[in-house]
C-alpha positions, 0 to 999 in steps of 0.5 A: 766024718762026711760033715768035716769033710763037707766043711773042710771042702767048701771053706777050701773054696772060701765057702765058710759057712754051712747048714746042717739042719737049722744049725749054721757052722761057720768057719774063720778065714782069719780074712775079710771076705766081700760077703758082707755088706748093705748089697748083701743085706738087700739080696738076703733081705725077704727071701725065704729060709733056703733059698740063698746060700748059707750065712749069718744074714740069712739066721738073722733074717730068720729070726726077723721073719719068724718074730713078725709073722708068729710074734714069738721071742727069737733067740741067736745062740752063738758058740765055739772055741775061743777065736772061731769068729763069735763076736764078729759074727755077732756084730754083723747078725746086729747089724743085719738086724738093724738095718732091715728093721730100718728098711723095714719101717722106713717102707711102712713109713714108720720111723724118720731118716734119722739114726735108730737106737739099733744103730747106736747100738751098733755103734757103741761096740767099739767101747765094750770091745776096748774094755772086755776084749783082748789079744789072745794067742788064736785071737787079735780081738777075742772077746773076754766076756759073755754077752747077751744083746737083745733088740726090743721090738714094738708089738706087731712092728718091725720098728726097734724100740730098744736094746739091752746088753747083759754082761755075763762074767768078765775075765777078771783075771786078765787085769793083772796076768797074761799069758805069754804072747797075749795081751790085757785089756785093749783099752790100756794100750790104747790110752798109753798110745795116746799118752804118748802122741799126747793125744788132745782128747786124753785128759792130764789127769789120766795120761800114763807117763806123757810122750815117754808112755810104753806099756812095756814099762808098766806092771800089768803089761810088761810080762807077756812080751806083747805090747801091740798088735799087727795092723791096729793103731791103737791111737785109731782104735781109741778115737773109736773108744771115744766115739763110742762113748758119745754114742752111748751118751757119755758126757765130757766130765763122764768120759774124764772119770771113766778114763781116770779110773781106768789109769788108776787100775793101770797105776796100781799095777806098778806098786810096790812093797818092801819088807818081808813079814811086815810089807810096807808100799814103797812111795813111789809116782804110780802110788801118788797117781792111783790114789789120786786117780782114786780120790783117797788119801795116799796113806790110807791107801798104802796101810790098807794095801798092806793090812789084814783086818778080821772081826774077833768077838766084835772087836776088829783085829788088824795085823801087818801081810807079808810081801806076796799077800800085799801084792795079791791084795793089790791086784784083787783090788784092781780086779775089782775095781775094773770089774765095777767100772765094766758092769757101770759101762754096760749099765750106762749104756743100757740106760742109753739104749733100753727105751722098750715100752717094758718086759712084754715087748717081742725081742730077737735076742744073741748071746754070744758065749764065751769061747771054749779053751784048753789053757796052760793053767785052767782056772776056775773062770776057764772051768765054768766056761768050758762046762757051759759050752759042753751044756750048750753043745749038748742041747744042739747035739 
C-alpha cells in the first residue's frame, strides 16, 4: 500500500517514474512530457546509478556502464498491462543507447559523423509499428507482439556494431477481428488513406479502391466501428512506413511487393461465398484483386477457398465446405499470409542491421513483452500472454 501511495503521489506531481530497489515503475501520463530529449540525455549521460532522479535514461545508461566496465551481457525486461507505456519506453531506452554509443565513440574517435546501424535501427521503428501495432481501447498504438531488440557491441568498445530484432508472437487474430472500438493493423488504414489521396508513392497495383478508398467499406475494418485515430494523419504515418523501408534497405520493387501483398490480405477480407453445404465464392472485384495480388489463378483460387482436402489410405479425398467453414478458411489464410509477410519484415530488417562480428559480441538487450490484459473473450494467445507476464512478475517479486 505505501509504494501505491508513494507512485500515486508523485505521478499527481507529473513524476512518472519510481525506483524501488533496482526495479523502475513507470507510469503513463497519456501525455508528452518535456523529460526527454538529447539535453536530457547529456545530463543522465556519465552520472552515476542514484545520483539523478528516476527515468528510463538513467536503467539504460546502467546498462551501458555496467556492459563497459564488467564486459557482462545486460538485459532490459520491460512489462506491464496492455497500454502502460512499454513500447514507447522501449523506443526511448534504444535511443538513449544509440546516441551515447555515438557520443561515446565519437569522443575516442572511433566512428565517423555518419549515421550509425544503432540510429537506423531506431529509425525503422515506424515499420514495425505500422505492421505489429494497432489501436486498442487503453492504446492508440499498442504493440501486438513481443519483441526482443538487442544492440551488439564491439569487444571492449562502446561502438554499436549490430542489432538484432526477435519477433515473439504476433496477434494473428487481429487481421480478421477486432473488438468494438479498436482498430486492425495501422499499416491497413494507412495505404487506404493514401489510396484515396491517390498518394504518388502508393503503387496502382496495390491502392484499395482509389479516391473512393474507406475502411469502413472493407471486410476486415468495418465491424469494430473504428476507422481512425484522434490527432494521427495516417497519410503522415504512411510517409513514415515508407521512410522505414528505405531505412532498412528496401528496394523500390521491394517495397511494391510488400504493399501488394499487404492489399492482398486487405482484399480477401471482402470475399464472399454463396450456397450453404456446397459454398461456392462469388465472383466478385476483391476475388479478382486477391488473386492477382497473390499471383494465382483466380479459379484455382476460389476452389481452394471452398474445399476440404484430407489423405485417405494415400489417396487424397476432396470434398466441398459449408459457408462458415469457407469464411474460416479464408480468413486463416489471410492470418497466414500476414503472419509470413511480418516475420519476412523482421528478417529483411535484420539482414540490414545485424553486422556483429557473430554470437560472442557483448549486447544490451530489450524485451518489450507483450501487454497483460483481461478481454471480453480471452483467447488462447491472450492466455499465454498473461501466464507469461504472471512468470515474469514473479521473478521480479
Amino acid at each position: 500500500a505505501s509504494i501505491l501511495d508513494n507512485v500515486q503521489v508523485r505521478f499527481r506531481m507529473d513524476l512518472i517514474y519510481t525506483n524501488t530497489g533496482p526495479i523502475l515503475i513507470a507510469m503513463n501520463p497519456f501525455k508528452w512530457l518535456p523529460i526527454y530529449g538529447d539535453d536530457v540525455i547529456t545530463r543522465y549521460h556519465g552520472r552515476p546509478y542514484g545520483s539523478m532522479p528516476p527515468h528510463c535514461y538513467q536503467e539504460a545508461e546502467d546498462a551501458f556502464v555496467q556492459l563497459q566496465k564488467y564486459r557482462k551481457n545486460q538485459a532490459i525486461v520491460i512489462c506491464g498491462e496492455s497500454g502502460a507505456g512499454k513500447t514507447e519506453t522501449t523506443k526511448l531506452m534504444l535511443h538513449y543507447l544509440a546516441t551515447v554509443s555515438k557520443r561515446t565513440a565519437d569522443r575516442q574517435k572511433k566512428t565517423s559523423q555518419e549515421t550509425t546501424i544503432a540510429e537506423r535501427m531506431v529509425n525503422s521503428n515506424p515499420l514495425l509499428e505500422a505492421y505489429g501495432h494497432a489501436k486498442t481501447l487503453r492504446n492508440d498504438n499498442s504493440s501486438r507482439f513481443g519483441k526482443f531488440t538487442r544492440f551488439d557491441f564491439q569487444i571492449g568498445s562502446p561502438v554499436i556494431t549490430g542489432g538484432f530484432v526477435e519477433n515473439l508472437l504476433l496477434e494473428k487474430v487481429r487481421v480478421v477481428e477486432q473488438a468494438e472500438g479498436e482498430r486492425n493493423y495501422h499499416i491497413f488504414y494507412q495505404m487506404v488513406a493514401a489510396a484515396k489521396k491517390n498518394h504518388p508513392r502508393l503503387p496502382g497495383t496495390a491502392k484499395l479502391g482509389g479516391s473512393a478508398a474507406d475502411a469502413s467499406t472493407h471486410g476486415f475494418t468495418n465491424s469494430s466501428g473504428c476507422t481512425t485515430i484522434e490527432h494521427v494523419d495516417d497519410v503522415d504515418e504512411f510517409e513514415a512506413t515508407l521512410g522505414a523501408l528505405e531505412a532498412v534497405g528496401c528496394s523500390k520493387d521491394e517495397t511494391q511487393r510488400i504493399l501488394e501483398t499487404t492489399a492482398a490480405v486487405y482484399w480477401l477480407g471482402d470475399v464472399d461465398f454463396k450456397g450453404e453445404d456446397n459454398a461456392v465464392a462469388i465472383d466478385s472485384a476483391a476475388l479478382d484483386h486477391a488473386a492477382r495480388l497473390l499471383g494465382v489463378d483466380k479459379k484455382k483460387l476460389a476452389t481452394a477457398l471452398c474445399q476440404r482436402v484430407r489423405t485417405v489410405g494415400g489417396e487424397k479425398v476432396v470434398s466441398p465446405m459449408e459457408v462458415k467453414h469457407a469464411l474460416q478458411l479464408r480468413d486463416a489464410l489471410a492470418k497466414a499470409t500476414y503472419a509470413r509477410l511480418f516475420d519476412w519484415l523482421v528478417h529483411r530488417a535484420n539482414q540490414a542491421f545485424d553486422r556483429s562480428s557473430g554470437a560472442d559480441s557483448p549486447f544490451i538487450g530489450v524485451l518489450d513483452i507483450y501487454g497483460f490484459e483481461i478481454m471480453k473473450t480471452n483467447g488462447f494467445e491472450q492466455l499465454i500472454i498473461n501466464t507469461t507476464n504472471e512468470q515474469l512478475q514473479k521473478v521480479f517479486n
